[in-house]
N, C-alpha and C positions, 0 to 999 in steps of 0.2 A: 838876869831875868827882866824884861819888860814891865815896864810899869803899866804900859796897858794890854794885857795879854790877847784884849779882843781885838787889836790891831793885828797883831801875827798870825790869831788863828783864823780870820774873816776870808780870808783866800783858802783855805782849808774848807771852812765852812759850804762857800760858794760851787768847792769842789765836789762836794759830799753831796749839796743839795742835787748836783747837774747829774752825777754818777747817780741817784737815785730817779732822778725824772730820764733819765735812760733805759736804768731796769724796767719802768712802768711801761716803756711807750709800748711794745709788742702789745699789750694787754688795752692800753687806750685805743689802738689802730682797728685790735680785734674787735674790741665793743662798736665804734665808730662804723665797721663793717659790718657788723652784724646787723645793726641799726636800719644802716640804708642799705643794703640788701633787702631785707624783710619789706622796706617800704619801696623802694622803688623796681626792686627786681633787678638780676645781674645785670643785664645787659644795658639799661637803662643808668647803673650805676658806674663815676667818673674816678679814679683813681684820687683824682682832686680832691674830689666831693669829701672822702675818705679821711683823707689827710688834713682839710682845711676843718673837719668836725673832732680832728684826733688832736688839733693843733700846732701839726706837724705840717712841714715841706714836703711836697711832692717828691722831692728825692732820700728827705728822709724816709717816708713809706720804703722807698723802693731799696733802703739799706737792708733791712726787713723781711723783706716780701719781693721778688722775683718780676711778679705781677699780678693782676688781677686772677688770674685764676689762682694763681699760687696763694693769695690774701684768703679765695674762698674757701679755699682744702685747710687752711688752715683753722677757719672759722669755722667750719663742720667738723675737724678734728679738735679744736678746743670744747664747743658747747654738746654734742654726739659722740662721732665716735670713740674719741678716747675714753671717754666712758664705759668702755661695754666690759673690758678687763672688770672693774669692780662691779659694774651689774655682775657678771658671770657669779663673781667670789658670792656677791649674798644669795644669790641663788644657791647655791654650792650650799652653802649652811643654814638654809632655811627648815627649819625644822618641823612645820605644819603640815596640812596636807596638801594634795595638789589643787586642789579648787578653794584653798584662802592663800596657795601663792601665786596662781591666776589671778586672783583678786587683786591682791600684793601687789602684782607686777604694775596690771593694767594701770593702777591707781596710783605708781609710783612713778610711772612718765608721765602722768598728765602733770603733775607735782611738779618734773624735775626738769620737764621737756614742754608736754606740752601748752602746759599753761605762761610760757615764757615764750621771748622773742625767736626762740632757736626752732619753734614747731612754726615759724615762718617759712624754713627752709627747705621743708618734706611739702610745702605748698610754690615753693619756685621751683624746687625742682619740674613738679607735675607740671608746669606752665613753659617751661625753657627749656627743658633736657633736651627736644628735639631740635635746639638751635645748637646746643653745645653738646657734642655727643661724647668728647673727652670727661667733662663735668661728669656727664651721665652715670659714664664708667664710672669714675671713680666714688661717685656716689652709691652706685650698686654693691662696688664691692667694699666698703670702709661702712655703710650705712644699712643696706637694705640685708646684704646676705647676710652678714652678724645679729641682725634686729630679730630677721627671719629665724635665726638659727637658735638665739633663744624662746622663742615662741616654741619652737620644736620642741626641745628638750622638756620646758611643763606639761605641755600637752603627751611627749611621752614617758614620762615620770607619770602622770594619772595614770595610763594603759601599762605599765608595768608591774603597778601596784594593784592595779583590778578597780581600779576608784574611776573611770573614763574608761566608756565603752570606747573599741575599738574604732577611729576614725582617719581619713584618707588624711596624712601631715602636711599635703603639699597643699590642699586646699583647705584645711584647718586652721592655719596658718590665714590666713585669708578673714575666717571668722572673727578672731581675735583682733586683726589688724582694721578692719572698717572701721568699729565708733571710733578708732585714732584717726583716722583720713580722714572722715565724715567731720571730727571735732575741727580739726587742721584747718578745711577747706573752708568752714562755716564760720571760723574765729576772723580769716585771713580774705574773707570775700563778703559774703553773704551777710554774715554777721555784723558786719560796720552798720547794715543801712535796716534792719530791724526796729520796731518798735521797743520801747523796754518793757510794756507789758506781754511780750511774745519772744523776749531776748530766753535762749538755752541756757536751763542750768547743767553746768558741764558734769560735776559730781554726778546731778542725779540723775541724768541721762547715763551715766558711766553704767552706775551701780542697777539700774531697771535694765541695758544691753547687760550685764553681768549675769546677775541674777538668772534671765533667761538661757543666756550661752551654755551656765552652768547646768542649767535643767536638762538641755540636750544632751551634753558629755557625761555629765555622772550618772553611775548606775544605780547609786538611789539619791535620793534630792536631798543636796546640800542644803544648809539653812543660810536663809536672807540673809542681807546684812544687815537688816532692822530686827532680828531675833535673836534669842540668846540660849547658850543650850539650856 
């Protein structure tokens, strides 16, 4: 046995640390993109750019990642769509009614989505989709149709149960979807150059659009979210 055993194991060591900064990088490259995506917009954004912020070679990325569009499907499938499997499931066993998992819902993407870097991307799309119309796709159907699709089903889970008067889904869906665009568009444009005594409180914008949405759909008026039964 070696009298100095951190001699023998230092090359082990060395190894361990690289094979773990290997696991990591997919996840630094993602961050890295997320980043400058949201800030400069796809198009604007350099594969380089990516890489030199990830810490990585340009051809490491590209071990990775395919390319640039492929970094971005990746990025809307890590921080959105893959998500929606487990949105589904809590939806699935939410046990209240349907206008506190309206509530629920709304309040739980501005949480998990929208109040992070990743509602940057439901704001490039609306700005680039007509330069990449591939993107677009794939954004409609991994992002929009799924999003849409759970909106559908609370709104008719209300009308099933009798709690939400009968309304059109295709444009109910619509209802529900604006304060998120409206917040999206205002965080990611408008919102940088605000005063701060005129800056949106997101929450209570959320819950005063709630409130009212609910007044429309239920067939008798649900209680506030500032009362208690």
């Amino acid at each position: 046995m070696s009298p100095h055993p951190e001699i023998v194991d230092a090359p082990c060591a060395v190894r361990a640390k690289r094979e773990r900064r290997k696991d990591a990088r997919p996840g630094e490259l993602l961050s890295a993109a997320m980043e400058l995506f949201v800030e400069k917009g796809f198009a604007a954004t350099r594969a380089e750019e990516v890489a030199t912020r990830a810490g990585v070679s340009k051809g490491t990325l590209f071990l990775y990642f395919s390319s640039k569009e492929e970094l971005f499907k990746a990025v809307v499938r890590e921080n959105i769509s893959g998500r929606f499997a487990q949105w589904s499931a809590e939806m699935d066993s939410f046990s209240g009614s349907s206008a506190e998992l309206l509530r629920c819902c709304m309040l739980a993407w501005w949480d998990r989505v929208g109040s992070t870097k990743a509602a940057g991307i439901s704001k490039l799309m609306m700005s680039e989709a007509g330069n990449f119309p591939e993107l677009a796709d794939f954004y409609r159907n991994e992002v929009v149709k799924p999003g849409n699709a759970l909106i559908r089903r609370v709104l008719q889970r209300g009308m099933d149960s009798g709690e939400f008067r009968p309304v059109d889904l295709e444009y109910g869906v619509y209802l529900v979807l604006a304060p998120m665009m409206f917040l999206t568009t205002w965080r990611h444009s408008l919102g940088h150059f605000v005063a701060p005594q005129t800056e949106l409180d997101p929450l209570a914008y959320f819950n005063t659009h709630i409130d009212n949405l609910l007044l429309g759909l239920c067939n008798q008026a649900p209680l506030r979210q500032s009362e208690t039964p």
